[in-house]
Residue frames relative to the residue before (quaternion, step in Angstrom):
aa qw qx qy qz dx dy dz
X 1.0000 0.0000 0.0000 0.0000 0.00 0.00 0.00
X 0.0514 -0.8269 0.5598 -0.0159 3.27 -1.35 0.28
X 0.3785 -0.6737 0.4919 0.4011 3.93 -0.50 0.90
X 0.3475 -0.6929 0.6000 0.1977 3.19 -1.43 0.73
X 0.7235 0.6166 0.0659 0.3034 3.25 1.03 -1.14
X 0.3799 0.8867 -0.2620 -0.0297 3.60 -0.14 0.55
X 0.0473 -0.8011 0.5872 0.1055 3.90 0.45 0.74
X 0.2990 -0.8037 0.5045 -0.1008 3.15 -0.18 2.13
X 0.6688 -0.4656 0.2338 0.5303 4.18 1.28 -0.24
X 0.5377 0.1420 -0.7404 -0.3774 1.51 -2.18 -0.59
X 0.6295 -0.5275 0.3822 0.4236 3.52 -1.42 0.21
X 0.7942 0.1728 -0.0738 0.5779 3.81 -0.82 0.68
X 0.6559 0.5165 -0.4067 0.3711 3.39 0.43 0.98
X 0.5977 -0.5030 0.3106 0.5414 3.39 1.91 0.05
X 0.3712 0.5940 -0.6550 0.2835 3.42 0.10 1.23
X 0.6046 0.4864 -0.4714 0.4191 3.79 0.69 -0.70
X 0.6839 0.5940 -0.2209 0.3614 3.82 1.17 -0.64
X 0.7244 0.3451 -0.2162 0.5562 3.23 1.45 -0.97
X 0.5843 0.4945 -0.3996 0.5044 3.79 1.17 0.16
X 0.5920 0.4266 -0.5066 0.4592 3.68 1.11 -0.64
X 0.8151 0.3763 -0.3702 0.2386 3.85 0.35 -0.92
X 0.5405 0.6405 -0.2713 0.4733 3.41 1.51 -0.24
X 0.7870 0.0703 -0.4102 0.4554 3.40 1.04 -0.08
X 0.2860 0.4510 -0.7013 0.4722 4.02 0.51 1.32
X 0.3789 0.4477 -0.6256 0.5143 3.74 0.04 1.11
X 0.4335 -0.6839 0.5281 0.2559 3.67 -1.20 0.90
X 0.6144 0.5655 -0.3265 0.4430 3.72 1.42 -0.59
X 0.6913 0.6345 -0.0232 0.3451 3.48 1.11 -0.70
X 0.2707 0.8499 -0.4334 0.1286 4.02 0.22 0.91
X 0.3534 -0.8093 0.4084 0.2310 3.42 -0.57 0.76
X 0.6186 -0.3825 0.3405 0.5958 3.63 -0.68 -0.99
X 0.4457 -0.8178 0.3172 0.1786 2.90 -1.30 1.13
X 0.5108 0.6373 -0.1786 0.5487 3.19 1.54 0.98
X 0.7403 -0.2030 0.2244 0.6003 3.25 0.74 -1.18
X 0.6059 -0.5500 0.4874 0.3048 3.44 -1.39 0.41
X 0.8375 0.3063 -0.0816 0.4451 2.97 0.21 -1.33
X 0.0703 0.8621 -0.5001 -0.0413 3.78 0.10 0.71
X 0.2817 -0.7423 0.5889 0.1508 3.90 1.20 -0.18
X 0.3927 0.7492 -0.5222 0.1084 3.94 0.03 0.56
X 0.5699 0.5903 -0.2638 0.5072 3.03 1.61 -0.73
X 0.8682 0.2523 -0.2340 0.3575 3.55 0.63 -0.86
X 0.6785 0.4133 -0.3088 0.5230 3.78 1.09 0.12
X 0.5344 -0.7258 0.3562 0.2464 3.78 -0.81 1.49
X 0.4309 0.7481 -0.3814 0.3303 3.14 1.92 -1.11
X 0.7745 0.4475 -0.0772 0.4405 3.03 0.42 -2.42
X 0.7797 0.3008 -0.3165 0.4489 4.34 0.84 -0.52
X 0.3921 0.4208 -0.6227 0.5305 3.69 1.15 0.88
X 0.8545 0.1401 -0.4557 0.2064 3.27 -0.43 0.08
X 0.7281 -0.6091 0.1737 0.2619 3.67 0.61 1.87
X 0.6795 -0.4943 0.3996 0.3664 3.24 -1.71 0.53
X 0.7382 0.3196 -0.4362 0.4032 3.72 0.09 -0.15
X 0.5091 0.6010 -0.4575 0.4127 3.89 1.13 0.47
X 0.5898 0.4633 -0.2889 0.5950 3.29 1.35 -1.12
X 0.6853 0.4879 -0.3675 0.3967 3.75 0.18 -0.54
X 0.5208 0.6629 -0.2905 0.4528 3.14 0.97 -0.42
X 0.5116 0.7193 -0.1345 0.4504 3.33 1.45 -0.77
X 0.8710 0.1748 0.0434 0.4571 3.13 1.07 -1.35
X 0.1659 -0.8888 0.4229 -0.0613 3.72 0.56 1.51
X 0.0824 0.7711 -0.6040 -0.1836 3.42 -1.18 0.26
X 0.8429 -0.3562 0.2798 0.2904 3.48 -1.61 0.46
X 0.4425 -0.6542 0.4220 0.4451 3.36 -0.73 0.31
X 0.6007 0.5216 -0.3690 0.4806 3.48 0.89 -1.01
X 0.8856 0.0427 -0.2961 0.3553 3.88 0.32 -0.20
X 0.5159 0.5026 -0.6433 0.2595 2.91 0.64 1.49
X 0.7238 0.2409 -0.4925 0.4188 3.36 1.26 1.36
X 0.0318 -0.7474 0.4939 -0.4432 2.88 1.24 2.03
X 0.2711 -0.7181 0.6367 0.0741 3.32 -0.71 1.00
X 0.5421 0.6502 -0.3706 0.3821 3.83 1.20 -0.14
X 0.4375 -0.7089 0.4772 0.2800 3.32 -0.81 0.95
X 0.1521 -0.8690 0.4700 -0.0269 3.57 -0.61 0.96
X 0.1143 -0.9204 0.3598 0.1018 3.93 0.11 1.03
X 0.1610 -0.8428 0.4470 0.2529 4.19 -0.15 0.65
X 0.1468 -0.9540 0.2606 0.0205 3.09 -1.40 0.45
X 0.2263 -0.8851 0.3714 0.1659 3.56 0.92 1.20
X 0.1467 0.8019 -0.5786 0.0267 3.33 -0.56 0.83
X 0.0532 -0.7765 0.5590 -0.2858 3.28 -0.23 1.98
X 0.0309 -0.7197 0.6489 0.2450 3.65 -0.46 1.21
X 0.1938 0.6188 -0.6994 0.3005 4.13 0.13 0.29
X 0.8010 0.4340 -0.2874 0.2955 3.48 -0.18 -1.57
X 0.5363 0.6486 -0.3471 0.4137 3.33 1.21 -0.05
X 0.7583 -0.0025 0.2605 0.5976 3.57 0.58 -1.45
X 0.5096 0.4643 -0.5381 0.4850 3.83 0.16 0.37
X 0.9288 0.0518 -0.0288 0.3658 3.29 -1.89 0.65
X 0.8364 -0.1717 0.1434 0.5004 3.92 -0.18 -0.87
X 0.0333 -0.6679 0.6864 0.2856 4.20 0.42 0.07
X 0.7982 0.4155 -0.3889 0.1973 3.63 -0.16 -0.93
X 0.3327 0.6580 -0.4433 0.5097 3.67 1.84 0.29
X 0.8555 0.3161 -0.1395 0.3856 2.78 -0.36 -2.07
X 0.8051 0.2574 -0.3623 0.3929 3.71 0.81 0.44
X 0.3465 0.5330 -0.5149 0.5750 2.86 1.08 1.10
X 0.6355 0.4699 -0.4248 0.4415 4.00 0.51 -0.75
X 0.6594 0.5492 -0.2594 0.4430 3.49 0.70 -1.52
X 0.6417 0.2345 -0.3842 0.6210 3.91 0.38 -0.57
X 0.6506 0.4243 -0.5014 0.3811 4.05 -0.13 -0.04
X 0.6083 0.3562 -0.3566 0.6131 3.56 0.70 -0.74
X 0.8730 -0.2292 0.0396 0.4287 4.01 -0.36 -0.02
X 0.3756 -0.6096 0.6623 0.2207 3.79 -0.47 1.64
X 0.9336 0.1880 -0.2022 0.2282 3.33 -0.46 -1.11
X 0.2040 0.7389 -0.5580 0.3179 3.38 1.36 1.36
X 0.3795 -0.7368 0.4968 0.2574 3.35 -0.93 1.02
X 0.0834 -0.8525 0.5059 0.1021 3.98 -0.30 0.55
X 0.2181 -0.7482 0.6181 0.1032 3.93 -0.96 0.69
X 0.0480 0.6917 -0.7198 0.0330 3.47 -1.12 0.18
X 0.5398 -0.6688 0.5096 -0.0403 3.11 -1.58 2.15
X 0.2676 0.7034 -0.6568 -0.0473 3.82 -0.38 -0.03
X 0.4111 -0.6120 0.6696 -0.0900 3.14 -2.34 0.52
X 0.4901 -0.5073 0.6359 0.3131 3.24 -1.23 0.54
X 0.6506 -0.5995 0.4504 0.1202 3.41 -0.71 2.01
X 0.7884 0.4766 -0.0618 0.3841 2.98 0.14 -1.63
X 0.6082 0.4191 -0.2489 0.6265 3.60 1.04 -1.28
X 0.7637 0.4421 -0.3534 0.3104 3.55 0.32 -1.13
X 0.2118 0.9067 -0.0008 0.3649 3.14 1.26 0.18
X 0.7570 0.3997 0.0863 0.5096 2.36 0.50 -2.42
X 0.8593 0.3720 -0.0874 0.3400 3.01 0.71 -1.63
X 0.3120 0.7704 -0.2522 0.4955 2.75 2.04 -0.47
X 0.6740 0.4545 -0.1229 0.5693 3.73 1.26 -1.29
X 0.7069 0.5702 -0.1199 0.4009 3.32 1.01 -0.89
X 0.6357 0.3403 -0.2581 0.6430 3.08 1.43 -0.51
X 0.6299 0.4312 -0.4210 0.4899 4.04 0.49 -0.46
X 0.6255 0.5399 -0.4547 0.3326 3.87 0.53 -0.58
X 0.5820 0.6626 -0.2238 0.4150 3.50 1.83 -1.27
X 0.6700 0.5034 -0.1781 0.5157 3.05 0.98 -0.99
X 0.5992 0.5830 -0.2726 0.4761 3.26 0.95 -0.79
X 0.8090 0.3656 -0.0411 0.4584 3.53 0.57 -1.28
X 0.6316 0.3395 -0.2705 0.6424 3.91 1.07 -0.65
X 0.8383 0.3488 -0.1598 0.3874 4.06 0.51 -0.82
X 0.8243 -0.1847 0.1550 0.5122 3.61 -1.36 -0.59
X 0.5614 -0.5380 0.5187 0.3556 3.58 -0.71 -0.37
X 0.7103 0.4865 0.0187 0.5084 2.76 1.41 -1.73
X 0.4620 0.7045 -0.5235 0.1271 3.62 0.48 -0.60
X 0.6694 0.5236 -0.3415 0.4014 3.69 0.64 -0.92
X 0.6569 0.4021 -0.3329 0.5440 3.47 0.75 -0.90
X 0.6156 0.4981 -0.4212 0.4420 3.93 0.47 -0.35
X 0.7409 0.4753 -0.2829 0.3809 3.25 0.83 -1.48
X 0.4609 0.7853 -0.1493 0.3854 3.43 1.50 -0.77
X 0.7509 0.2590 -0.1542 0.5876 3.30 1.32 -1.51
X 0.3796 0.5680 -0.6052 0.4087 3.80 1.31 -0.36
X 0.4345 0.8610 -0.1269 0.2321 3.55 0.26 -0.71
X 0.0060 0.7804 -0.5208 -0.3460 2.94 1.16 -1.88
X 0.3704 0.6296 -0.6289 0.2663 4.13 1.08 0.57
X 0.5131 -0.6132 0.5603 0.2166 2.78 -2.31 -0.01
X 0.1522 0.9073 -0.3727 -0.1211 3.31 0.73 0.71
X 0.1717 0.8225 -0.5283 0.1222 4.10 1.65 0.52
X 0.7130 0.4472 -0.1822 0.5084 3.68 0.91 -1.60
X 0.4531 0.7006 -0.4518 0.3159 4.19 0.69 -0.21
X 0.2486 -0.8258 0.4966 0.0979 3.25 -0.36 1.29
X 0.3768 -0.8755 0.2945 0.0694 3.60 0.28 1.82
X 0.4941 -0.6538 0.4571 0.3456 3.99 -0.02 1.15
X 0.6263 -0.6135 0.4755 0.0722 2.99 -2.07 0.09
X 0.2801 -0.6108 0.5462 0.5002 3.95 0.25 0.15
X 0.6242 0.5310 -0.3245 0.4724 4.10 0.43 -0.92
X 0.5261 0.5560 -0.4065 0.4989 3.89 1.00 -0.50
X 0.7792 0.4000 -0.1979 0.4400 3.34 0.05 -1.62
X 0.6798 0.5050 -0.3702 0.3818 3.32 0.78 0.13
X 0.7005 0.3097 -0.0691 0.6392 3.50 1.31 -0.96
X 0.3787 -0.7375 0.5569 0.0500 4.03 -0.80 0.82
X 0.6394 0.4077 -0.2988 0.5794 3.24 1.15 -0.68
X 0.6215 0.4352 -0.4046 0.5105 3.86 0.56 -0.41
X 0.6297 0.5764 -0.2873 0.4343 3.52 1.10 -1.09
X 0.6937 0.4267 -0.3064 0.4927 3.66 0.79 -0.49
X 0.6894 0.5104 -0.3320 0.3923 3.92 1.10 -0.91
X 0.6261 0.5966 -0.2354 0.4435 3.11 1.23 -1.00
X 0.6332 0.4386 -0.2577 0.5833 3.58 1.12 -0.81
X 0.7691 0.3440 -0.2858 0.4567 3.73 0.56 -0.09
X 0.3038 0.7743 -0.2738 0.4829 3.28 1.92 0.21
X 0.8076 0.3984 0.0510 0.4317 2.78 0.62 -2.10
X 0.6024 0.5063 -0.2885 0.5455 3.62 1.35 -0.88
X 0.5376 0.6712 -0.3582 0.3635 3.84 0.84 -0.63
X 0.5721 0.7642 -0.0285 0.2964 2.82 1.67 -1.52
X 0.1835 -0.7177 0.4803 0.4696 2.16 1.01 -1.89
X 0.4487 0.8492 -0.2293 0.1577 3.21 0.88 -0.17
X 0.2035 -0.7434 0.4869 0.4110 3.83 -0.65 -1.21
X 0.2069 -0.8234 0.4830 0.2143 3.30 -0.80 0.36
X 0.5061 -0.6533 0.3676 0.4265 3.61 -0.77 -0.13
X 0.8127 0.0595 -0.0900 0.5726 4.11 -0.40 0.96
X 0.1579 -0.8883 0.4128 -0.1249 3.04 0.78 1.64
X 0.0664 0.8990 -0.4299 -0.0508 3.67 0.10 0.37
X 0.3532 0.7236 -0.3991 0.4387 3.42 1.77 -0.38
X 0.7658 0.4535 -0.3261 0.3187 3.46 -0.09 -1.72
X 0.8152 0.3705 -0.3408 0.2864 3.84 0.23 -1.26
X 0.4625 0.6712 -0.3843 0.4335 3.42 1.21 0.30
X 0.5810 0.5893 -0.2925 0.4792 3.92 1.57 -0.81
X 0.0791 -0.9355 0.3405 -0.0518 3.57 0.64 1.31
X 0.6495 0.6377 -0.0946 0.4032 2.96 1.84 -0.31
X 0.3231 0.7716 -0.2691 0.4773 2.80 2.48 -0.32
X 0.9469 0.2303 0.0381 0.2210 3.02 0.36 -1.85
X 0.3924 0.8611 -0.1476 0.2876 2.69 1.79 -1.18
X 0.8373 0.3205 0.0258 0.4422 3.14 0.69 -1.33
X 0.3907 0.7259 -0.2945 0.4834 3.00 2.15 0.35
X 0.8239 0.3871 -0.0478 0.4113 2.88 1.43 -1.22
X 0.3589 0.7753 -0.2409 0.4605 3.09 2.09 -0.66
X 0.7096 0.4344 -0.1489 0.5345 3.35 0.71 -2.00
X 0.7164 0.4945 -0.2750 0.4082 3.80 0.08 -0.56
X 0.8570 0.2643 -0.1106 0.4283 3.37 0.88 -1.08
X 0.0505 -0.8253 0.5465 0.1332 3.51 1.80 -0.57
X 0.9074 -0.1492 -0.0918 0.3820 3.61 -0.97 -0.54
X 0.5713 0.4631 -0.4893 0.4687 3.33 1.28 0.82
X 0.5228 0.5924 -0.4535 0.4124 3.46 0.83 0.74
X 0.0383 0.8151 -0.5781 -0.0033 3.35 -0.87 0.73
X 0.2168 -0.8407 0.4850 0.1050 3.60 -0.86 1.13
X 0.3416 -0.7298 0.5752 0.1410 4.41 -0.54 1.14
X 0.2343 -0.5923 0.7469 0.1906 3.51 -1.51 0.38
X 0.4218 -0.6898 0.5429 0.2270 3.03 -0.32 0.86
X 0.6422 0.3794 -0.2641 0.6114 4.08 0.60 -0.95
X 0.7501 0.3578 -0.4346 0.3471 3.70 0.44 -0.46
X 0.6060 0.5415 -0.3476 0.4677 4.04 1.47 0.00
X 0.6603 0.3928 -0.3839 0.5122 3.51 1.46 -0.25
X 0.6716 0.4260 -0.4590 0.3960 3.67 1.02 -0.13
X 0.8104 0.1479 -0.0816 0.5611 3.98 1.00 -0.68
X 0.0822 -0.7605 0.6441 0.0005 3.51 0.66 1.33
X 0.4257 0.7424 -0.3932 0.3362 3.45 -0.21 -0.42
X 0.8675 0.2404 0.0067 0.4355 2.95 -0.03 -2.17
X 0.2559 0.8015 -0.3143 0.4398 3.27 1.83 -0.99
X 0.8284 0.3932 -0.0790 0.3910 2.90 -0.46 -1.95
X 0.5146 0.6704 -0.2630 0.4653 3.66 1.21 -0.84
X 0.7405 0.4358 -0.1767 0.4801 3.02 0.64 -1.27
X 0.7039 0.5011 -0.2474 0.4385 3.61 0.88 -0.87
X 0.5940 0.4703 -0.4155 0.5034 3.59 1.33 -0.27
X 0.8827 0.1608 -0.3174 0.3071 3.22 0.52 -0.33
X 0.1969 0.5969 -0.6343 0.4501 3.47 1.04 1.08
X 0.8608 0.1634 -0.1829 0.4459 3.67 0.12 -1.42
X 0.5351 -0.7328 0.3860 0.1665 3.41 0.79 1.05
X 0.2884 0.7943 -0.4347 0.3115 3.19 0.81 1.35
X 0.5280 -0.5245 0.4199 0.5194 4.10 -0.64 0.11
X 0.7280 -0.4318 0.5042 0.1714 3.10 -1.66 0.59
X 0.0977 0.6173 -0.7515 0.2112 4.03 -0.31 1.44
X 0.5128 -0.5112 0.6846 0.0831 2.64 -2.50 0.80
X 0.1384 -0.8527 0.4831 -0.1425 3.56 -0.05 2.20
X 0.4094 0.6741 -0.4312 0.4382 3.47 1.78 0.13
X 0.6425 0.6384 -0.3326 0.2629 3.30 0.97 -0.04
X 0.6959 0.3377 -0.2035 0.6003 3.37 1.81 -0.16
X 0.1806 0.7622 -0.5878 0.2024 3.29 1.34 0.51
X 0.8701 0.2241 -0.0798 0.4316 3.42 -0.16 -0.76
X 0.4468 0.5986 -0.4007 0.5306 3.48 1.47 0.70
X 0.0346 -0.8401 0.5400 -0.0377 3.06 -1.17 1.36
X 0.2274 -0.8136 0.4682 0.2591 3.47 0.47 1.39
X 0.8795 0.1244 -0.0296 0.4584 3.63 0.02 -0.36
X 0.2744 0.6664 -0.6709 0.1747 4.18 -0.32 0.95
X 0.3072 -0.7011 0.6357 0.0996 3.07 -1.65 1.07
X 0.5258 -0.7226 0.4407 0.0851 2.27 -1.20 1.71
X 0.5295 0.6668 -0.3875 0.3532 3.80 0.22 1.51
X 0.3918 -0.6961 0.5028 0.3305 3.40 -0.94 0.23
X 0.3740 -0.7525 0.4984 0.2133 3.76 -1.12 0.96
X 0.1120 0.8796 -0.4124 0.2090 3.24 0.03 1.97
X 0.0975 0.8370 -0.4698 0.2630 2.85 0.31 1.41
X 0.7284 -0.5043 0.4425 0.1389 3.54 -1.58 1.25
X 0.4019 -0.7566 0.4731 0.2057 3.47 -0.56 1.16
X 0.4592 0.6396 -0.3118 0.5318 3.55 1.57 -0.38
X 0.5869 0.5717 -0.2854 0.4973 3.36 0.45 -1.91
X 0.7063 0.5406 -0.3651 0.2751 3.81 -0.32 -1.97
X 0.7565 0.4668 -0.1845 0.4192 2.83 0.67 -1.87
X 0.6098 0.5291 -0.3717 0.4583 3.86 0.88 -1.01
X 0.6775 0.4598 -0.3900 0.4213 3.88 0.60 -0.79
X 0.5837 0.6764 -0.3074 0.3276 3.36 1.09 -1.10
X 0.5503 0.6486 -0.1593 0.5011 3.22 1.44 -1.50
X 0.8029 0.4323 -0.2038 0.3563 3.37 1.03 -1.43
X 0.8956 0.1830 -0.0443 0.4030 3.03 1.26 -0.55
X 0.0513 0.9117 -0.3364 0.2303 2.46 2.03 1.40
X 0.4040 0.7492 -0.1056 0.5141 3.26 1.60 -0.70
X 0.8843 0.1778 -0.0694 0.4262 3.53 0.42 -1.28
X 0.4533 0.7049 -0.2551 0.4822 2.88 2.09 -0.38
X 0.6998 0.4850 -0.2225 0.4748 3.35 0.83 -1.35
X 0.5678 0.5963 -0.3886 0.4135 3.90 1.10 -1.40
X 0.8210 0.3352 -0.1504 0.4370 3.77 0.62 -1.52
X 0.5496 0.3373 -0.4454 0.6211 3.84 1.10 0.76
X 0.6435 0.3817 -0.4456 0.4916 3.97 0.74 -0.06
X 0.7647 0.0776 -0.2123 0.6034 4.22 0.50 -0.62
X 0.8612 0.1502 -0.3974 0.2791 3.39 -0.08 0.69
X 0.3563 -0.7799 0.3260 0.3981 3.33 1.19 0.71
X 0.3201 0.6903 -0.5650 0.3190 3.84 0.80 1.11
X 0.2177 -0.7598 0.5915 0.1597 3.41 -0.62 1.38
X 0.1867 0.7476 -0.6304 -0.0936 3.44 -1.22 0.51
X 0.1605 0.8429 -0.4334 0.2755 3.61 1.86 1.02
């Protein structure tokens, strides 16, 4: 066996959404565990080899003597922007050239937000610790990680200075949100490698015409023909917040990712100027 499939990131831009509707396709199965498996992009998880990661990804008895053609799918935003893009997409085209990869983008800035929004949750309903645990499941290093504030998680604008504080530095920080928003890093890692098996989402343009969206993705990954009008108006995952944010802040992200802004209105004519 072999994954066919990959929605490779970004984080918080609608991968948990485009993998839930993509595999309620009958051609289509993820890992049988978890969505997000991150093998490609952490050394921890690819020392311990392709027939562990397979292992991941089961079928049925009935279709494994199914003549039906049946397609897997690893949808991990890590592989985007965690640890090394120019590794982990180099492993992925070694482990299958003609895997067919996607990649999500977002309004930077918004993504961001929520990006913040979800770590404050965690922060406040869960461990204190989870990130720095979840971090070392991993195989990170997380001794030198310069460790947030209760007073952070409360305020976004402090959250964003402090994280650009710390990056000046050089440093790391703890629940980085800056980094998966730098779209220009990677993007073109994956472009070049996969050419017409690459396919790029608007994230705002799958929550306004899922449907068609989805259309489009069946026949990039050259799949049969399903009726995706069902999830128009289905929203696997919306946070439940308002997108407040500091006229200072705007302008400072803007600044930051003035850069990635410009890349995705120069090759993909997506304004987010």
């Amino acid at each position: 066996m072999r994954v066919d499939f990959f929605i490779v990131g970004g984080q918080k831009c609608g991968t948990t959404a485009l993998h839930s509707f993509l595999t309620n396709h009958p051609q289509i199965r993820g890992g049988s565990k978890q969505k997000e498996l991150d093998f490609f992009a952490y050394d921890k998880l690819f020392s311990k080899g392709i027939g562990n990661y397979h292992s991941k990804f089961k079928k049925t008895l009935k279709e494994k003597i199914s003549f039906k053609e049946f397609f897997f799918i690893d949808s991990s935003p890590s592989y985007l922007l965690d640890e090394n893009p120019q590794i982990t997409s180099k492993r992925i085209f070694e482990y299958n050239a003609e895997s067919k990869v996607i990649i999500l983008v977002r309004n930077p800035i918004e993504r961001s937000f929520s990006a913040f929004q979800m770590y404050k949750k965690r922060y406040f309903e869960n461990d204190k610790d989870w990130w720095i645990k979840w971090i070392k499941t991993r195989g990170g290093d997380t001794k030198n990680v310069i460790r947030r504030t209760e007073v952070e998680y409360k305020n976004f604008d402090l959250f964003v200075r402090n994280e650009i504080n710390v990056l000046e530095k050089g440093l790391q920080i703890e629940c980085p949100i800056l980094k998966n928003g730098e779209f220009s890093k990677s993007i073109d890692l994956y472009r070049n490698k996969f050419k017409s098996n690459f396919l790029l989402i608007q994230n705002e343009e799958m929550h306004k015409n899922t449907s068609l969206t989805l259309d489009l993705v069946s026949d990039f990954l050259k799949i049969k023909s399903f009726d995706w009008t069902k999830f128009s108006n289905k929203k696997v995952f919306q946070g439940n917040y308002i997108l407040d944010i500091d006229s200072e802040t705007i302008d400072l992200l803007k600044k930051y990712y003035q850069d990635d802004i410009n890349f995705l209105f120069k090759n993909f004519n997506i304004d987010y100027r």
